[in-house]
N, CA, C and O of each residue as an XYZ file, in Angstrom:
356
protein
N     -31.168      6.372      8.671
C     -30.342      7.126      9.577
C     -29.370      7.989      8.778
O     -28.844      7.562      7.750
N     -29.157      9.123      9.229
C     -28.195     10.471      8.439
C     -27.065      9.949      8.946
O     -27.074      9.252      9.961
N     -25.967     10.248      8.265
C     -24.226     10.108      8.980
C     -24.001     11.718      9.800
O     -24.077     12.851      9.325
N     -23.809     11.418     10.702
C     -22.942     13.144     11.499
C     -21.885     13.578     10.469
O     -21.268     12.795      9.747
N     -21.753     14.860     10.484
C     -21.259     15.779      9.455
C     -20.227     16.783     10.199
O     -20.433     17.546     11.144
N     -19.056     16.529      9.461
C     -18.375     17.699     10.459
C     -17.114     18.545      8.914
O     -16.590     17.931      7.984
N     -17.029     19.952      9.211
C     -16.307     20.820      8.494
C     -15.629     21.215      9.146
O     -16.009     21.637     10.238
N     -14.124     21.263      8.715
C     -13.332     22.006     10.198
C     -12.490     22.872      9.084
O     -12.280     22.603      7.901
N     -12.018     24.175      9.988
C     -10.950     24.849      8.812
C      -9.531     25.820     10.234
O      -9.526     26.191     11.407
N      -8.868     25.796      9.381
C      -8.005     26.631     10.209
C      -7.985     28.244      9.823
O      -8.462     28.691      8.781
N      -7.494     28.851     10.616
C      -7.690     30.317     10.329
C      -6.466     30.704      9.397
O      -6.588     31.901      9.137
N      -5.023     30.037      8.621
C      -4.187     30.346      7.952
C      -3.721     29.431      6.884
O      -3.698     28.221      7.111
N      -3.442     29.787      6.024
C      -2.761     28.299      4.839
C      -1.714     27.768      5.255
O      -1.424     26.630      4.886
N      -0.888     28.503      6.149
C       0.684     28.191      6.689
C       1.263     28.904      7.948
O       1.105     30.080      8.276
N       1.791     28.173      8.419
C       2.245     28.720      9.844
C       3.935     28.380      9.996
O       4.695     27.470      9.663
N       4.047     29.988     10.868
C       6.406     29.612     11.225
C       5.729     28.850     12.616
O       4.595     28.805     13.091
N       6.856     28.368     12.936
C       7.086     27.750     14.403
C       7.001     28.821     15.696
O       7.857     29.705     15.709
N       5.896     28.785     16.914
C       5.263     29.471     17.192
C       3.837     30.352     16.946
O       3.224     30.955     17.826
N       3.471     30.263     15.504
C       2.397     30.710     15.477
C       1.344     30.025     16.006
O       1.268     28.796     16.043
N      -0.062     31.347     16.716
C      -0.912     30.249     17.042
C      -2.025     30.112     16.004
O      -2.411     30.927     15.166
N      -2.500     28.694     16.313
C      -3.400     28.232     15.010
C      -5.087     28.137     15.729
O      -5.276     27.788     16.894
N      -5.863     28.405     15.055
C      -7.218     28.589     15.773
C      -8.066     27.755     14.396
O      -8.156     28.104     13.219
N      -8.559     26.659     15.036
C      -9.429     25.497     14.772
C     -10.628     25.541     14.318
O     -11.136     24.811     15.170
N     -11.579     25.855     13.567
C     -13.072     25.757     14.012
C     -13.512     24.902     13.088
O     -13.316     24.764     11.880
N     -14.283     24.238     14.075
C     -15.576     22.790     13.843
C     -16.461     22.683     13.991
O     -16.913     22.568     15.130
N     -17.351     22.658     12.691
C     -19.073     22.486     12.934
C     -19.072     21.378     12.300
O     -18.431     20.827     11.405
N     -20.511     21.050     13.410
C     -20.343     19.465     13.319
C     -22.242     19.456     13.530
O     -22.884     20.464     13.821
N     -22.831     18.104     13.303
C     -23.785     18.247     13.790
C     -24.336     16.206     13.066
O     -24.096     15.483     12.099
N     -24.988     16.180     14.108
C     -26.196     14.877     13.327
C     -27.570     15.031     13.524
O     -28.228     14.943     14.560
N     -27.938     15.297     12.257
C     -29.048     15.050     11.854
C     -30.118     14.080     12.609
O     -31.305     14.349     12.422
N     -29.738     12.776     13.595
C     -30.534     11.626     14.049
C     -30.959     12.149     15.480
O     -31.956     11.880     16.151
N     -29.649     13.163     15.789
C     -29.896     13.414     17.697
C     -30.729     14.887     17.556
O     -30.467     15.924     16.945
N     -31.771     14.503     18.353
C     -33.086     15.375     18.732
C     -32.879     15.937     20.306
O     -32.240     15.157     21.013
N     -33.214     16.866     20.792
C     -33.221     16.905     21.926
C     -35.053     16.147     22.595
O     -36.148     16.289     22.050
N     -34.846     15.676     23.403
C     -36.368     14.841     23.974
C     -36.203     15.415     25.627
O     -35.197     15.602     26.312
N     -37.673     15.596     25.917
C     -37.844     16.201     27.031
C     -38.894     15.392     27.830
O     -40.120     15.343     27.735
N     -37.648     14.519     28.991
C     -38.571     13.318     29.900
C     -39.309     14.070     31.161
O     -38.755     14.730     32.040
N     -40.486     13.836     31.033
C     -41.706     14.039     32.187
C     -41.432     12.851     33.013
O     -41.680     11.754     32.512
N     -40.855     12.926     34.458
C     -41.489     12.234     35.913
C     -42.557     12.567     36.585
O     -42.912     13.744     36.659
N     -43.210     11.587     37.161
C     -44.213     11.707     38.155
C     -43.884     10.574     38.837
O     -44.064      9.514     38.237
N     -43.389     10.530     40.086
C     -43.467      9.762     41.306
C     -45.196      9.885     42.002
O     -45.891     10.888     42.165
N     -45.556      8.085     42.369
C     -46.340      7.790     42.878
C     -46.158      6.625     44.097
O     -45.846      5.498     43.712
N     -46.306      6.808     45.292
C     -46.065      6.301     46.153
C     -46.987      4.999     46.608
O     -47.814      4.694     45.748
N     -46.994      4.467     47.378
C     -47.958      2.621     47.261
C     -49.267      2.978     47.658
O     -50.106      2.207     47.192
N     -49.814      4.057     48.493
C     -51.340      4.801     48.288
C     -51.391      5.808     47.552
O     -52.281      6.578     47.912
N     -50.878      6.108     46.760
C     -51.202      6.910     45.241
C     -51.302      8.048     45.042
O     -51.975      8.624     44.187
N     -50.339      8.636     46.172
C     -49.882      9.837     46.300
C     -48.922     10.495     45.316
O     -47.916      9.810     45.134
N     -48.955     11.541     44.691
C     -48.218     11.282     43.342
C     -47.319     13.184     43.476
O     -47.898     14.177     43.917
N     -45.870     13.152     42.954
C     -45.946     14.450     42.978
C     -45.899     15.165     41.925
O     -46.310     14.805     40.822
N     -45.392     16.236     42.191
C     -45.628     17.614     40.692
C     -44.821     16.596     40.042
O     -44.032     15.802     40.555
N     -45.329     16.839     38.175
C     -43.849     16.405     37.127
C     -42.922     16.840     37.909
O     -42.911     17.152     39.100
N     -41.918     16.818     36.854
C     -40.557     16.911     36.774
C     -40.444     17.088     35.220
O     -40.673     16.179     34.422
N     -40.079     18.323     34.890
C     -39.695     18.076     33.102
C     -37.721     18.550     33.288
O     -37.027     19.446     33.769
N     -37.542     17.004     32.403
C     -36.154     17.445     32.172
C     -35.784     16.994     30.236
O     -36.296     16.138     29.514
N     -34.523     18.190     29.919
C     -34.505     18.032     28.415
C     -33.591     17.469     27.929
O     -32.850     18.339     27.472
N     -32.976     15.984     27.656
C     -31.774     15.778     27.233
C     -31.357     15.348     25.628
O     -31.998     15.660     24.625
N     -30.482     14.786     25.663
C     -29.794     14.980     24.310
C     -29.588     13.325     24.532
O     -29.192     12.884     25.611
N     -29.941     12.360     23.249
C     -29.718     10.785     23.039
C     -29.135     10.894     22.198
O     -29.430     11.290     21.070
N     -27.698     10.369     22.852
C     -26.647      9.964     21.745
C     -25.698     11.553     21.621
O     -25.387     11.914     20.486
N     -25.523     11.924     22.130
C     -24.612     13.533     21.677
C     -23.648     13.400     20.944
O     -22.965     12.411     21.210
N     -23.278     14.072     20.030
C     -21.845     13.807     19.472
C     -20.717     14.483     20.775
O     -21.047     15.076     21.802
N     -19.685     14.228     20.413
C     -18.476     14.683     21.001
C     -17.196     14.979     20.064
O     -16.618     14.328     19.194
N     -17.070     15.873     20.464
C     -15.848     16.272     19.409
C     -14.196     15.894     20.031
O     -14.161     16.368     21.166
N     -13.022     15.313     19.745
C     -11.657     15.455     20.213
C     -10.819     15.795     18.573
O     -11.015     15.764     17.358
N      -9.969     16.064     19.433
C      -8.990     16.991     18.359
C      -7.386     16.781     18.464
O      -6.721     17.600     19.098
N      -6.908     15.908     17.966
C      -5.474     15.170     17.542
C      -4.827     15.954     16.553
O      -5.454     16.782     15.891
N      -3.621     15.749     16.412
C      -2.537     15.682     15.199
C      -1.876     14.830     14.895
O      -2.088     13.721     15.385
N      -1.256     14.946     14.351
C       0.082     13.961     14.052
C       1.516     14.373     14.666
O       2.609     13.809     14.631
N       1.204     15.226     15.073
C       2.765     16.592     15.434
C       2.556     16.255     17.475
O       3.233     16.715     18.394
N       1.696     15.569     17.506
C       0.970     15.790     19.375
C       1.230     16.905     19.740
O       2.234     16.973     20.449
N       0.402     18.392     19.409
C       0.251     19.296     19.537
C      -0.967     18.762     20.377
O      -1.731     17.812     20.205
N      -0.846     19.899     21.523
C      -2.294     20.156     22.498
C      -2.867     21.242     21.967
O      -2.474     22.373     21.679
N      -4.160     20.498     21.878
C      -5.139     21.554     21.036
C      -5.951     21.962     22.279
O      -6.419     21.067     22.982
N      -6.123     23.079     22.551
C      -7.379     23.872     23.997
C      -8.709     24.147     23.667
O      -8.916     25.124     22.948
N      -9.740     23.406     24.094
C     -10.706     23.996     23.985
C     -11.574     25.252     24.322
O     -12.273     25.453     25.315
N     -11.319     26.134     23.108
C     -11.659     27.505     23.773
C     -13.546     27.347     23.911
O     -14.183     27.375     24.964
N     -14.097     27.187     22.528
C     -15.561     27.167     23.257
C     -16.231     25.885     22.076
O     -15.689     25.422     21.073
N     -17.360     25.631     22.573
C     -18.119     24.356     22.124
C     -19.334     24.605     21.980
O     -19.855     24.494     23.090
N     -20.346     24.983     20.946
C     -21.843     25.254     21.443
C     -22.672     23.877     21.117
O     -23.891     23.786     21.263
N     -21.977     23.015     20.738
C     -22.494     21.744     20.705
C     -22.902     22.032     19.140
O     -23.882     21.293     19.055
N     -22.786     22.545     18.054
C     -22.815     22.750     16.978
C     -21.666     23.530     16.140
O     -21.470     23.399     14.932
N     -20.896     24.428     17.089
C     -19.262     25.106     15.976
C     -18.717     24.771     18.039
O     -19.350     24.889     19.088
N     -17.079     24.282     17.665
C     -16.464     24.198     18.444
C     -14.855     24.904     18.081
O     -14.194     24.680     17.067
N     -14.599     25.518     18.868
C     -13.112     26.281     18.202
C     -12.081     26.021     19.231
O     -12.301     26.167     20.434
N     -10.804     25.584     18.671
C      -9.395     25.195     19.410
C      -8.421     25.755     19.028
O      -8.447     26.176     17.871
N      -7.341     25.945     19.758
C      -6.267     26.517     19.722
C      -4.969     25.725     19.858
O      -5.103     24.655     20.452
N      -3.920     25.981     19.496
C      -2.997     24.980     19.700
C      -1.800     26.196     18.689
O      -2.043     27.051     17.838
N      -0.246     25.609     19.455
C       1.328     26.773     18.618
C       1.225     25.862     17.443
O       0.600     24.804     17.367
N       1.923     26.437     16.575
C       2.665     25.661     15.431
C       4.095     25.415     15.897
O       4.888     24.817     15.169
């Protein structure tokens, strides 16, 4: 099994009080695949209907985003691989 991997950087080396700070995080694991489950319902005389294809994700990562300062960090966007936040200094 791979370990999930995450790089995060801020957009400045230093911030005054008020500046805003913008987050970005790519992240990803290597173990989670997306898998795509086929249904077929069959009824007790063996009537059966169309599939059903649906595509999900086992195990997703999730990203949250703390400080030490309890700054609220906003999630501006997430593609499930780079996620970017915002939050003042």
């Amino acid at each position: 099994m791979a370990a999930p991997t995450v790089t995060a950087s801020l957009n400045a080396a230093s911030y005054s009080p008020g500046d805003p700070m913008t987050l970005t995080v790519t992240y990803g694991d290597a173990d989670t695949r997306p898998l795509t489950v086929t249904i077929v319902v069959t009824d007790a005389q063996g009537n059966s209907s169309a599939p059903v294809r649906v595509a999900a994700v086992i195990d997703p990562l999730t990203l949250t985003v703390t400080d030490d300062s309890g700054r609220d960090w906003t999630r501006l966007s997430d593609t499930g691989t780079v996620a970017v936040y915002r939050a003042v200094a």
